[in-house]
N, CA, C and O of each residue as an XYZ file, in Angstrom:
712
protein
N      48.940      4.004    -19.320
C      49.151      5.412    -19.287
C      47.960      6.110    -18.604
O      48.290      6.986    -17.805
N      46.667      5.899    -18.757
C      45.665      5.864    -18.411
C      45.226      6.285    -16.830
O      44.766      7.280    -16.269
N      45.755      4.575    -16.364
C      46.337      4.621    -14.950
C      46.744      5.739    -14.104
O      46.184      6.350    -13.194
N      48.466      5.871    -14.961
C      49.196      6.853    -14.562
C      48.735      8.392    -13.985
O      48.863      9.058    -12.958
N      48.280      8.476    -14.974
C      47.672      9.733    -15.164
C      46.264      9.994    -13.573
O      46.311     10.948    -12.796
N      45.023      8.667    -13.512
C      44.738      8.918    -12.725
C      45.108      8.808    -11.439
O      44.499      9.143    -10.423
N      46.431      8.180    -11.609
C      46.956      7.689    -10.354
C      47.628      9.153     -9.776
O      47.910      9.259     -8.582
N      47.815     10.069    -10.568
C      48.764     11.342     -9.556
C      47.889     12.439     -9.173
O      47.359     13.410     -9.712
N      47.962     11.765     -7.754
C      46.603     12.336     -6.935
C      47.001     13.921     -6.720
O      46.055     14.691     -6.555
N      48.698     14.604     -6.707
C      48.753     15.582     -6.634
C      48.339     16.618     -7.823
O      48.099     17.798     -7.566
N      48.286     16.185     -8.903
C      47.624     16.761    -10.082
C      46.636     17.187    -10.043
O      46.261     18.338    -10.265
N      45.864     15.917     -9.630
C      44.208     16.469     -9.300
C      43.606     17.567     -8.507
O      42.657     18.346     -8.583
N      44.699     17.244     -7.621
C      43.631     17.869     -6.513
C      43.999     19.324     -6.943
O      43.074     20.115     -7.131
N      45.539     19.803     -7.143
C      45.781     20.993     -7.849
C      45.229     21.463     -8.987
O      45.090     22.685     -9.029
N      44.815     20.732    -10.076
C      44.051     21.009    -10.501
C      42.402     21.286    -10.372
O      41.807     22.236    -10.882
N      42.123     20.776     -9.986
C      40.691     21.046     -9.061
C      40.700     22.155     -8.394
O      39.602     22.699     -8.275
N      41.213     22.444     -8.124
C      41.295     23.443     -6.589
C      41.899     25.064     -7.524
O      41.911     26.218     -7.096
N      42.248     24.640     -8.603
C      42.556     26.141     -9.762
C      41.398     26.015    -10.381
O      40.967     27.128    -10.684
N      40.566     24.980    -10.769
C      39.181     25.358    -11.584
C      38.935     25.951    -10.612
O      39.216     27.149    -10.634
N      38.350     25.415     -9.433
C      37.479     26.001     -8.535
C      38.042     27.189     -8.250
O      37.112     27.987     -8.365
N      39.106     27.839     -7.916
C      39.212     29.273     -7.511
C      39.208     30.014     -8.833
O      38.579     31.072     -8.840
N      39.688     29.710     -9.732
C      39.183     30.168    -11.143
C      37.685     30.775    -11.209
O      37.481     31.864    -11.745
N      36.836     30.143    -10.733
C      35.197     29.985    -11.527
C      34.720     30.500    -10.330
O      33.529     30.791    -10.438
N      35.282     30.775     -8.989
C      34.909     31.642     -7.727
C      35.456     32.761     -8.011
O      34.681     33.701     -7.839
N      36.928     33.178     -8.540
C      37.045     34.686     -8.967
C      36.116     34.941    -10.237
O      35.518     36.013    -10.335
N      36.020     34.131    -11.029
C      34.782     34.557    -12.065
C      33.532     35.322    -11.636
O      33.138     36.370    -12.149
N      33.028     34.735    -10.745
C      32.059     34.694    -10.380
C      31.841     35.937     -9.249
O      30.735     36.413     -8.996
N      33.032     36.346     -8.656
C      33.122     37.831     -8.417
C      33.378     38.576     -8.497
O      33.223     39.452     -7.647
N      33.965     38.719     -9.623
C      34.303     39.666    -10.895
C      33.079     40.242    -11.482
O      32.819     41.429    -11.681
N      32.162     38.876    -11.798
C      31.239     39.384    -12.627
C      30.440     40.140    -11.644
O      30.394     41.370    -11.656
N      29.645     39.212    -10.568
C      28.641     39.982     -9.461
C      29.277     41.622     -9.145
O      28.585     42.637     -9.070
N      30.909     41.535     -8.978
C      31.123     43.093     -8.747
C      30.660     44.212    -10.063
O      30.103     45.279     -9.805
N      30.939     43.840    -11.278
C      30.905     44.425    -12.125
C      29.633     44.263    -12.947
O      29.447     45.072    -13.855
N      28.851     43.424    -12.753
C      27.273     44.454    -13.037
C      26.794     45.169    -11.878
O      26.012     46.108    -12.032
N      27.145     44.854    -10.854
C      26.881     45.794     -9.267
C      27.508     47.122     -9.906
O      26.597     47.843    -10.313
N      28.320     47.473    -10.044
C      28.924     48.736    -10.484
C      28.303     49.059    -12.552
O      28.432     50.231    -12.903
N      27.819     48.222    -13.482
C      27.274     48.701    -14.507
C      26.220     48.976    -13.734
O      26.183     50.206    -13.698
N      25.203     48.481    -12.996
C      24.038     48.695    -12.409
C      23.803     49.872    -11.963
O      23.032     50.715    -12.421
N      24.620     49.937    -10.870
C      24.646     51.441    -10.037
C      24.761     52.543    -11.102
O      23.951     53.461    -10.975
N      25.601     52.613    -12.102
C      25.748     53.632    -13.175
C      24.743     54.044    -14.100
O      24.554     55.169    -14.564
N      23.792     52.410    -14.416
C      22.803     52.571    -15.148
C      21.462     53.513    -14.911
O      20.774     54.289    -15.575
N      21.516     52.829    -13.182
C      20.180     53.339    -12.417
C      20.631     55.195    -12.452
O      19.913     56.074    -12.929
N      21.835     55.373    -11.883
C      22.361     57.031    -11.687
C      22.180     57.722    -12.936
O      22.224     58.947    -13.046
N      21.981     56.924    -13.860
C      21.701     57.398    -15.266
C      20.312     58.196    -15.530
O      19.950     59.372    -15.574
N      19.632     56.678    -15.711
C      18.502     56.857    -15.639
C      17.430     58.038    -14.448
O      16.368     58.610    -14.696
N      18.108     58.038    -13.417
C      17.927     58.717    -12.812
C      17.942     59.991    -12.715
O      17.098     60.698    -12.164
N      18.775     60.266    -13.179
C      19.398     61.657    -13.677
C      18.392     62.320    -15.081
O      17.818     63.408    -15.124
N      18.443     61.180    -16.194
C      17.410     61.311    -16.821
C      15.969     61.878    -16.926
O      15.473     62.748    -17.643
N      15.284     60.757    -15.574
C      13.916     60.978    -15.026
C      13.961     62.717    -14.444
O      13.013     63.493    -14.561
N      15.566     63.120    -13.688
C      15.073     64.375    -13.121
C      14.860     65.682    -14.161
O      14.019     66.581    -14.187
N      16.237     65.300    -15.163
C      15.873     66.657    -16.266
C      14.380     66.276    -16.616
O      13.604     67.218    -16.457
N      13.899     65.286    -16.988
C      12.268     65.325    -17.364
C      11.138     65.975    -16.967
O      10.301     66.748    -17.432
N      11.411     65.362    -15.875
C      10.861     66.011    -14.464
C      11.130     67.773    -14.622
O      10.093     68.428    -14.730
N      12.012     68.294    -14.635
C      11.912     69.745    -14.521
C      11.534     70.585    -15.852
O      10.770     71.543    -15.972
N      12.208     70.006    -16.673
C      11.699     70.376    -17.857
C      10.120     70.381    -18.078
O       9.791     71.395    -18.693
N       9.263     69.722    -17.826
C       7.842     68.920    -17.399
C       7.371     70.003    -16.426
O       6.364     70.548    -16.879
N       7.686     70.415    -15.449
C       7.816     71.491    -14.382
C       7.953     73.053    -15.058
O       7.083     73.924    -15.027
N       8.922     73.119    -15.502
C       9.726     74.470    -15.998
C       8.486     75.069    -17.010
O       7.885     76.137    -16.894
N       8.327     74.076    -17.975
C       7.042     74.561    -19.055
C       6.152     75.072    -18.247
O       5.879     76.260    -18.423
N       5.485     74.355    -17.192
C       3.775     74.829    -16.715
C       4.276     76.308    -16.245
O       3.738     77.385    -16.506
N       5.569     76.040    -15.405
C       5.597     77.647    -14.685
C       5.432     78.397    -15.356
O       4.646     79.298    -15.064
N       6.273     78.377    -16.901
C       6.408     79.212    -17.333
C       4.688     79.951    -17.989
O       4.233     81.095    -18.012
N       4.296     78.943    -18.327
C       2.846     78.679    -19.160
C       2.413     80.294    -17.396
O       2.522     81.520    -17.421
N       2.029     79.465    -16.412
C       1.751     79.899    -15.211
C       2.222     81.384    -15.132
O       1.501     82.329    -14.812
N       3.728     81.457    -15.521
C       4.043     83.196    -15.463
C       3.116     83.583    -16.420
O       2.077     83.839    -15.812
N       2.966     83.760    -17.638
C       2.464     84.164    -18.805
C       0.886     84.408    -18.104
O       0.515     85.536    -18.428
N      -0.123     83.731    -17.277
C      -1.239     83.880    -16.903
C      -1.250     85.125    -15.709
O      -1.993     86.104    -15.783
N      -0.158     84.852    -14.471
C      -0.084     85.981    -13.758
C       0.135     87.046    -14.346
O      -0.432     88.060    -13.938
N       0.927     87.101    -15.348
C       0.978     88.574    -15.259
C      -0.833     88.870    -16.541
O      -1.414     89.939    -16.727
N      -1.063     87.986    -16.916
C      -2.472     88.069    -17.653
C      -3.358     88.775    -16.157
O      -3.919     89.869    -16.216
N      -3.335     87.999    -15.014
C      -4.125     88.014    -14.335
C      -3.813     89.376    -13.538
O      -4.808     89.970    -13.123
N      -2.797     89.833    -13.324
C      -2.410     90.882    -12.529
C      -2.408     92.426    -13.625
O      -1.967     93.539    -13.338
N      -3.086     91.950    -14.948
C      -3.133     93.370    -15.641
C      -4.731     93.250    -15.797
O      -5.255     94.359    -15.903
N      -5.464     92.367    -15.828
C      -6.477     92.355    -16.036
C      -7.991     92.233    -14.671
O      -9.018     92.859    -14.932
N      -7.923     91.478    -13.463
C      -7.782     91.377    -12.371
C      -8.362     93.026    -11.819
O      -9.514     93.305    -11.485
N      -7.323     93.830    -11.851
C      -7.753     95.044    -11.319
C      -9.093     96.101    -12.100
O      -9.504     97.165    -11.636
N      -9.542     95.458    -13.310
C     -10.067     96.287    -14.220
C     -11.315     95.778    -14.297
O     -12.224     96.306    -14.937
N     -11.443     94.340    -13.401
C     -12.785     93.726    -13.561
C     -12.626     92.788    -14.192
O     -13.477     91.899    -14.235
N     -11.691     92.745    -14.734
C     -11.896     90.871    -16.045
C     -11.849     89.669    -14.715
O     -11.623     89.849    -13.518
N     -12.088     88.703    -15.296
C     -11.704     87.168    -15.099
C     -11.245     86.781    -16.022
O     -12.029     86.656    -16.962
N     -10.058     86.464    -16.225
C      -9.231     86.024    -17.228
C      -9.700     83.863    -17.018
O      -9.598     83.085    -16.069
N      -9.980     83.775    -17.853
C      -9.500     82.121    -17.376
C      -9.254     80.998    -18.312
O      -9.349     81.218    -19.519
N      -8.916     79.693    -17.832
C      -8.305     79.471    -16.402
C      -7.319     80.154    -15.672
O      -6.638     80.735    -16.517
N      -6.828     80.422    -14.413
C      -6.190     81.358    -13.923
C      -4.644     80.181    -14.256
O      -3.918     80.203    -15.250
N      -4.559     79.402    -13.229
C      -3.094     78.590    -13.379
C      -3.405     76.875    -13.562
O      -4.433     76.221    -13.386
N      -1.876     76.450    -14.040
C      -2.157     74.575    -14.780
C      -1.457     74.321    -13.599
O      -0.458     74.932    -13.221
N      -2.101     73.256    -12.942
C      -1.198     72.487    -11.732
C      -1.225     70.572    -12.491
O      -1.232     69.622    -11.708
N      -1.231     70.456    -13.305
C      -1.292     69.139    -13.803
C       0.139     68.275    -13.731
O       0.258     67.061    -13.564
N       1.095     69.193    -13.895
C       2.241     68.749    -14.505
C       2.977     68.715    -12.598
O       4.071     68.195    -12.380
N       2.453     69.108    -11.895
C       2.438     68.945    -10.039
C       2.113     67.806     -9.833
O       2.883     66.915     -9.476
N       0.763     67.677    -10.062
C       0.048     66.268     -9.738
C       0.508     65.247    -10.250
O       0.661     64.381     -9.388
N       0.855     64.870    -11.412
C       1.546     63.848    -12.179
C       3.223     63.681    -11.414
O       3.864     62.643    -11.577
N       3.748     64.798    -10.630
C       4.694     64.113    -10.496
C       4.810     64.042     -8.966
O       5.799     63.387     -8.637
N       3.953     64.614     -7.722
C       3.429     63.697     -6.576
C       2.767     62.850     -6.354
O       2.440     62.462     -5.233
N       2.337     62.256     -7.748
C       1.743     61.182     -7.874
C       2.545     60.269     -8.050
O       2.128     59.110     -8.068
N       4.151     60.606     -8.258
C       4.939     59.444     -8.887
C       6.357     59.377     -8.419
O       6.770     60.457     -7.997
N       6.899     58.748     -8.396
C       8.142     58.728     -7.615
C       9.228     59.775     -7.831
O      10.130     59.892     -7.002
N       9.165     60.589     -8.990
C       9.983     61.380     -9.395
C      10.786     62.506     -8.144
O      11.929     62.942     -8.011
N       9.767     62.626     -7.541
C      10.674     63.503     -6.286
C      11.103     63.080     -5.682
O      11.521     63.904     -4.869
N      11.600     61.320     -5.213
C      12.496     61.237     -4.573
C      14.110     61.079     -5.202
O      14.918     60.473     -4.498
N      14.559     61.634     -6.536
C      15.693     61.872     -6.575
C      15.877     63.149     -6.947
O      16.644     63.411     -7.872
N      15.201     64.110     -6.279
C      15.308     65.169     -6.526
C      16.007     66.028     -5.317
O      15.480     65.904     -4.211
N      17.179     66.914     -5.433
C      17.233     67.600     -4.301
C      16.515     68.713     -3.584
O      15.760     69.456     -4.211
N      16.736     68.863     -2.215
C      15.427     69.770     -1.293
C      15.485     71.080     -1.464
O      14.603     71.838     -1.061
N      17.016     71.624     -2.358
C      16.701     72.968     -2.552
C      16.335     73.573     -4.003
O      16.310     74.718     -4.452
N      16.106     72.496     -4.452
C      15.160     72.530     -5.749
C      14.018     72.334     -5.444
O      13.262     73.240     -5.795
N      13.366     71.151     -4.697
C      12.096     70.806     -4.594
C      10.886     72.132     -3.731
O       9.741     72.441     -4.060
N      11.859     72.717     -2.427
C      11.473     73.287     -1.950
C      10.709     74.928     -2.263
O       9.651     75.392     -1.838
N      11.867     75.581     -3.278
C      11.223     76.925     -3.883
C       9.949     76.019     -4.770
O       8.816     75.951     -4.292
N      10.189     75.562     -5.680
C       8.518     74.664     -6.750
C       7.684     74.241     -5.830
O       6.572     74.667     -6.141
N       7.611     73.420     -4.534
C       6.800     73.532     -3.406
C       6.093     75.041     -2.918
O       5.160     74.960     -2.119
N       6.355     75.875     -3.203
C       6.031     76.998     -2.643
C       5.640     77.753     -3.233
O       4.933     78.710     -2.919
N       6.219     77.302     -4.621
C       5.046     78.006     -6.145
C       4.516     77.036     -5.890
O       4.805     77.360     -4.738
N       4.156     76.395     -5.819
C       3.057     75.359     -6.117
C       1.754     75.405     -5.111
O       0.569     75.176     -5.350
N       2.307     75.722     -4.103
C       1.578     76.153     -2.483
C       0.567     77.363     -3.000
O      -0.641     77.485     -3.201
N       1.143     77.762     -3.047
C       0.301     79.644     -3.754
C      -0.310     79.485     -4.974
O      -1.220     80.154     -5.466
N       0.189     78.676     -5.349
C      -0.772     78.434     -6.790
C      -1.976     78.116     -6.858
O      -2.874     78.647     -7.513
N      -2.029     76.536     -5.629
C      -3.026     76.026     -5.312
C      -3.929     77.172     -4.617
O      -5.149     77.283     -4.740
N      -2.999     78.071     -3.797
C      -3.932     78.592     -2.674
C      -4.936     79.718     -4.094
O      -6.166     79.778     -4.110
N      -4.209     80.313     -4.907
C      -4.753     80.782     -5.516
C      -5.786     81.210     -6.609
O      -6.361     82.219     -7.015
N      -5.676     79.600     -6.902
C      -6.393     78.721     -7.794
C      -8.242     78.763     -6.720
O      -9.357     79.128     -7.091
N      -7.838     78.307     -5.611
C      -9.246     78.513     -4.553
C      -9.729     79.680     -4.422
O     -10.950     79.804     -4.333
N      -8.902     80.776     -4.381
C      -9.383     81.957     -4.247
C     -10.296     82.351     -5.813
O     -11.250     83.122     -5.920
N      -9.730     81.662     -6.739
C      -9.887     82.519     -7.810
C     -11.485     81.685     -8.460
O     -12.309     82.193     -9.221
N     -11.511     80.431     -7.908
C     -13.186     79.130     -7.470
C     -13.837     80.550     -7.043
O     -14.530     81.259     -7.772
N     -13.315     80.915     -5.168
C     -14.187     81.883     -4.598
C     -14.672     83.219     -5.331
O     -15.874     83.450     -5.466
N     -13.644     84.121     -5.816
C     -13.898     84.835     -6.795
C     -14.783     84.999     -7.846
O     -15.265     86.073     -8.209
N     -14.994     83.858     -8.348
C     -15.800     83.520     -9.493
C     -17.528     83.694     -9.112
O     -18.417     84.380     -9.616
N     -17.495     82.637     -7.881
C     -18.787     82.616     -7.046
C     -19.222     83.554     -6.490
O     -20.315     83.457     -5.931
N     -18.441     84.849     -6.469
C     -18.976     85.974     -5.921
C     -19.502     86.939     -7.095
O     -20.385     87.785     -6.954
N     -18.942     86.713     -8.040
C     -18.892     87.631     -9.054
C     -20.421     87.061     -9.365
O     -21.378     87.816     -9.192
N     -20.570     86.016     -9.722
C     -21.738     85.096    -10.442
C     -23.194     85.564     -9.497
O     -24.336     85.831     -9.872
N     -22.505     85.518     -8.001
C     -23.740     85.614     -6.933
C     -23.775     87.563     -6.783
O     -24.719     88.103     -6.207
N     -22.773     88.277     -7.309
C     -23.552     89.476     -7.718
C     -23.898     90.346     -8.402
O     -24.205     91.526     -8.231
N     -23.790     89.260     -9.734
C     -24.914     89.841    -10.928
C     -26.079     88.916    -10.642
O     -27.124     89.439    -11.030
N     -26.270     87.681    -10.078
C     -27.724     86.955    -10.003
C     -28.135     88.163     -8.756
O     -29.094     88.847     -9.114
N     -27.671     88.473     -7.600
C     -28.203     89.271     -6.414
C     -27.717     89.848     -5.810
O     -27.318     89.671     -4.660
N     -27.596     91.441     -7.110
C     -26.903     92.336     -6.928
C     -27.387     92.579     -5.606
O     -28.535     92.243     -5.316
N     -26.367     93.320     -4.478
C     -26.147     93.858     -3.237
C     -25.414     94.124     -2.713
O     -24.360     93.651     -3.140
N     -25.257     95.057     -1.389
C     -24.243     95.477     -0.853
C     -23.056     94.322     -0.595
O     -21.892     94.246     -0.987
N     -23.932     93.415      0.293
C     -22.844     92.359      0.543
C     -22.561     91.367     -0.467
O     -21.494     90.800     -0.232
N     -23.037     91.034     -1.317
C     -22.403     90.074     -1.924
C     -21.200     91.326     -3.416
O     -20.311     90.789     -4.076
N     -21.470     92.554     -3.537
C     -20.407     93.641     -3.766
C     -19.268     93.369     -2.859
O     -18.321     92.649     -3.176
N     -19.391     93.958     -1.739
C     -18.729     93.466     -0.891
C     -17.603     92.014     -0.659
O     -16.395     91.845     -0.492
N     -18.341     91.503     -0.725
C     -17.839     89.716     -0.835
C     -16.843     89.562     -2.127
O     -15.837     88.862     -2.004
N     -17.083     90.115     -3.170
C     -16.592     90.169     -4.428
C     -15.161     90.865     -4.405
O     -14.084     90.298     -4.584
N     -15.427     92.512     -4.091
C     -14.124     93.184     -4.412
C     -13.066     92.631     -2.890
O     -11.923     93.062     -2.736
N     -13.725     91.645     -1.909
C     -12.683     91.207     -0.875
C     -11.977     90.553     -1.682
O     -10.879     90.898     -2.118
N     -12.825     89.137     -2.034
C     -11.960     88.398     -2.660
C     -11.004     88.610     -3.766
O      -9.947     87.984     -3.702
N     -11.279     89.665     -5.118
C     -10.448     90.434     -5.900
C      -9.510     90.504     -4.914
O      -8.665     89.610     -4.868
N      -9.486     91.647     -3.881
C      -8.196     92.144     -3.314
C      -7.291     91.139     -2.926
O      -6.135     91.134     -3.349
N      -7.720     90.300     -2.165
C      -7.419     89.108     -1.380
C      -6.303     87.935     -2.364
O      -5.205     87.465     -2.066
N      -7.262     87.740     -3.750
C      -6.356     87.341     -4.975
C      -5.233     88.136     -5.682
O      -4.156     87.817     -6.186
N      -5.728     88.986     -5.563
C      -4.552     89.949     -6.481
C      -2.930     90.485     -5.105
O      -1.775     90.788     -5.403
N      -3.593     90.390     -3.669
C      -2.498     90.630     -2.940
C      -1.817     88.979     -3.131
O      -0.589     88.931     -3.203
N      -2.487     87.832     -3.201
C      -2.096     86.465     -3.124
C      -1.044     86.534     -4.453
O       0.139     86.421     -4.133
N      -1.306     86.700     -5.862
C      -0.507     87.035     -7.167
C       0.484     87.508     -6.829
O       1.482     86.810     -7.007
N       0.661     88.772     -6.246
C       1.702     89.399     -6.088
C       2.714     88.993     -5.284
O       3.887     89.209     -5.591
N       2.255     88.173     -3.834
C       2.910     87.333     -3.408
C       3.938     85.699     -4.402
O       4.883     84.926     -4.245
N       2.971     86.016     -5.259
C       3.549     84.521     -6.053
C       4.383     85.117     -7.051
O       5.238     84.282     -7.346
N       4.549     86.252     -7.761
C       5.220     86.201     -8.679
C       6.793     86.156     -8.142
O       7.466     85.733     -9.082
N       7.564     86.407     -7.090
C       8.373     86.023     -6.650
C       8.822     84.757     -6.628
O       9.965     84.520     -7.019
N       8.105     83.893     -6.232
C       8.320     82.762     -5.724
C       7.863     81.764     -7.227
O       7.918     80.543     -7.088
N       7.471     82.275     -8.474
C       7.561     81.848     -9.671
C       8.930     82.375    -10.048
O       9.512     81.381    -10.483
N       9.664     83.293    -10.107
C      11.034     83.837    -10.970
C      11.535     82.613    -10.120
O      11.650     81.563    -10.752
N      11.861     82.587     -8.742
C      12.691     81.717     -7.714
C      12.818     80.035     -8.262
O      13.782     79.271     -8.286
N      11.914     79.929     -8.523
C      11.716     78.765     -8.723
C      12.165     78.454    -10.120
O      13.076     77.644    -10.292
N      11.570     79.060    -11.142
C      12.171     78.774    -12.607
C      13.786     79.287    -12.527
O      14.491     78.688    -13.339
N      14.405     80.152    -11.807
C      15.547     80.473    -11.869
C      16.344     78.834    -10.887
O      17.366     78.423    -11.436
N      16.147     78.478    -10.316
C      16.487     77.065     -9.361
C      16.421     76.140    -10.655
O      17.500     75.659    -11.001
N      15.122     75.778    -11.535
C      15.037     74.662    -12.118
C      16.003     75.212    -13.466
O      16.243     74.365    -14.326
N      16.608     76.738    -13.675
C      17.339     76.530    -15.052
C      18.615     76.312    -14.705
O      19.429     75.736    -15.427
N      18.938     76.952    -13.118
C      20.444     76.557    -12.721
C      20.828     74.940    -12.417
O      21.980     74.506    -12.414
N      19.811     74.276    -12.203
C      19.543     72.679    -12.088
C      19.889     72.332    -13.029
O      21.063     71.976    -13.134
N      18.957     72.283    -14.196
C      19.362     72.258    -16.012
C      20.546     72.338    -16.815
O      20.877     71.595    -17.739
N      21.211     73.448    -16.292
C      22.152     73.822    -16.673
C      23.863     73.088    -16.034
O      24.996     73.298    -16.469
N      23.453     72.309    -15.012
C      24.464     71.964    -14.150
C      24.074     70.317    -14.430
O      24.956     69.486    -14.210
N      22.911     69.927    -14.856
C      22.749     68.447    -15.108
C      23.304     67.963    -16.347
O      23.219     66.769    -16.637
C-alpha cells in the first residue's frame, strides 16, 4: 500500500505544487498586510507627534502673548520687563524631526512668529546694553542709543502681535481638525 501511494506521481506533484502556492499566497497576504498595519501605525503615530508638537508650540505662544502685551504696556513707561519671550519649545523642535510632518501653511505663520521673536529677543539683549551703558555713562549719545532702541523694539512688538494671533489661530484650527 505503501508503494502505491508513493507510486502516484500525479498526487504528488499536485500536491506539492498546492503547498507551495498555499505558503506563497501566505506569505503575501501577510507582507501586504503588515505593509498596510504599518503604514497606519506610522500615520498614527505621526499624527500623534504633530498634535504634540503644536500643543508644545501653542503653550509658549501663548506664555509669549501674555509677555507682549506685558512688554507693550510697560516698554513705553521705562520698565524692562524680563525675560521678554521663551523660544525653547522652537529649538527643541528644529532640532528634531517633528517638522517634517507638518504642513507649510501651518509651519509658515509659527516661522514668522518665531522670526520676530528671535529678531526681538536681540533687540531687547541691545536694549538692555544701552540702558545699563546709560546709567554707568550717562550722555547724550548713549540717551540717544537707548530711546532708539526702545522705539525700534516696541515698533518690532507691534509688528509681532499680529503674526502671534495668526499663528495661534492656524495651530487651534489644526487642533481642532486633527
Amino acid at each position: 500500500m505503501l508503494s502505491a501511494i508513493l507510486s502516484d506521481y500525479d498526487f504528488w506533484v499536485n500536491f506539492i505544487s498546492n503547498m507551495l502556492a498555499g505558503m506563497l499566497l501566505a506569505l503575501i497576504f501577510g507582507l501586504v498586510l503588515t505593509s498596510v498595519v504599518g503604514h497606519y501605525s506610522e500615520k498614527r503615530k505621526a499624527k500623534g507627534q504633530r498634535r504634540k508638537f503644536l500643543e508644545f508650540i501653542e503653550r509658549e505662544l501663548k506664555r509669549n502673548t501674555t509677555s507682549l502685551v506685558a512688554a507693550l504696556a510697560e516698554l513705553p513707561k521705562g520698565n524692562l520687563p524680563y525675560p521678554l519671550f521663551e523660544v525653547s519649545a522652537w529649538k527643541v523642535s528644529v532640532n528634531s524631526s517633528l517638522l517634517d510632518n507638518m504642513d507649510v501653511e501651518l509651519v509658515h505663520p509659527i516661522l514668522s512668529s518665531y522670526n520676530r521673536i528671535w529678531a526681538a529677543n536681540d533687540l531687547y539683549q541691545n536694549l538692555l546694553e544701552a540702558y545699563f551703558e546709560r546709567l554707568a555713562r550717562p550722555s547724550e549719545a548713549s540717551e540717544k542709543r537707548y530711546l532708539f532702541f526702545r522705539k525700534t523694539l516696541l515698533d518690532r512688538l507691534r509688528d509681532l502681535q499680529p503674526k502671534l494671533n495668526d499663528s495661534l489661530q492656524q495651530i487651534d484650527h489644526h487642533l481642532k481638525v486633527a
